[in-house]
C-alpha positions in Angstrom: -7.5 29.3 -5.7 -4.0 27.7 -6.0 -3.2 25.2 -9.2 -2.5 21.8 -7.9 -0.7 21.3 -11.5 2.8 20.9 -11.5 4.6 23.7 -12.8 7.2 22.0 -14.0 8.9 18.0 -15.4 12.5 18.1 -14.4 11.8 19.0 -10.4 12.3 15.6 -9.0 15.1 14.6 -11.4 16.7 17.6 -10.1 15.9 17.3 -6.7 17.2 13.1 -7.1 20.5 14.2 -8.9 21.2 16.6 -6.7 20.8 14.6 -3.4 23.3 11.9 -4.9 25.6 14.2 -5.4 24.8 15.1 -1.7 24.7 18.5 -2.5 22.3 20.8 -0.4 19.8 23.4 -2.1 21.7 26.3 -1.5 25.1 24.0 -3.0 23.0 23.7 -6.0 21.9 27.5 -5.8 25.5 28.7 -5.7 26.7 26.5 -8.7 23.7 27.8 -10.6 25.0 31.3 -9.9 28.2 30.8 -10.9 26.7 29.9 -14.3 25.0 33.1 -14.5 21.5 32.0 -13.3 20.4 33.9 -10.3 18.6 31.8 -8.3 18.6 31.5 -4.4 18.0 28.0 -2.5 14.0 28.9 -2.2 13.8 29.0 -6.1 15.2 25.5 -6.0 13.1 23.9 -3.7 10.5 25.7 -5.7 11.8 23.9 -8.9 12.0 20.4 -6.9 8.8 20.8 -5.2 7.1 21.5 -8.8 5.7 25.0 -7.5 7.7 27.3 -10.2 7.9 26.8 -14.1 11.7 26.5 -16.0 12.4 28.2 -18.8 14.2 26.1 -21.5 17.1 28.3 -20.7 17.3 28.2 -16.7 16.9 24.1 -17.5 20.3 24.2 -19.4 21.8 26.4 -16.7 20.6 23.9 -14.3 22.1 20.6 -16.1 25.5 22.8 -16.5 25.1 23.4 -12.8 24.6 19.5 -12.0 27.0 18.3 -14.3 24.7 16.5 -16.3 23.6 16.2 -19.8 20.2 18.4 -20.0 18.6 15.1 -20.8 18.7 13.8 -17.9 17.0 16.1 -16.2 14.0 15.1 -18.3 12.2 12.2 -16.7 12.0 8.9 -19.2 8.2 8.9 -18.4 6.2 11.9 -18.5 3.3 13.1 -16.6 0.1 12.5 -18.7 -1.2 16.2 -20.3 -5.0 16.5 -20.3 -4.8 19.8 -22.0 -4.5 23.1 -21.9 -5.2 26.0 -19.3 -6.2 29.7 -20.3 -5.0 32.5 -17.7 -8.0 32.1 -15.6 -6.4 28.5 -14.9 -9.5 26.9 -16.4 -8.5 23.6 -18.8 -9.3 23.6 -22.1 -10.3 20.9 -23.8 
């Protein structure tokens, strides 16, 4: 059974910033290359949709990519967290 979780908090900042730039994915794919993350324009939409984690790392590659400061990418109100999951995908409480 798929987790309905997101996966991630900076995918519709990204996806947002990106689009005012008026940038497609696979612009924003090819500047995140450059930079040295490999990433095609499915791992983006991935990352926007909120389908794939980012790693602290691929998150400052990203904001390098955008031309933003890495906080921004980080939305000013979070998601509420309810707890933790173990592998199984089960919360913990």
């Amino acid at each position: 059974m798929r987790n309905e979780r997101a996966q991630n908090i900076i995918g519709f900042k990204v996806r947002s910033i990106r689009m005012a730039k008026g940038w497609t994915q696979a612009d924003l794919a090819r500047q995140c290359q450059l930079r040295g993350f490999d990433i095609s324009r499915t791992g983006i939409s991935q990352i926007e949709g909120v389908f794939r984690k980012v790693s602290d790392h691929e998150m400052v590659l990203i904001s390098k990519a955008l031309r933003v400061p890495v906080t921004e990418l980080i939305p000013k109100r979070l998601p509420p967290w309810t707890g933790r999951e173990t592998k199984s995908g089960e919360e913990v409480k």
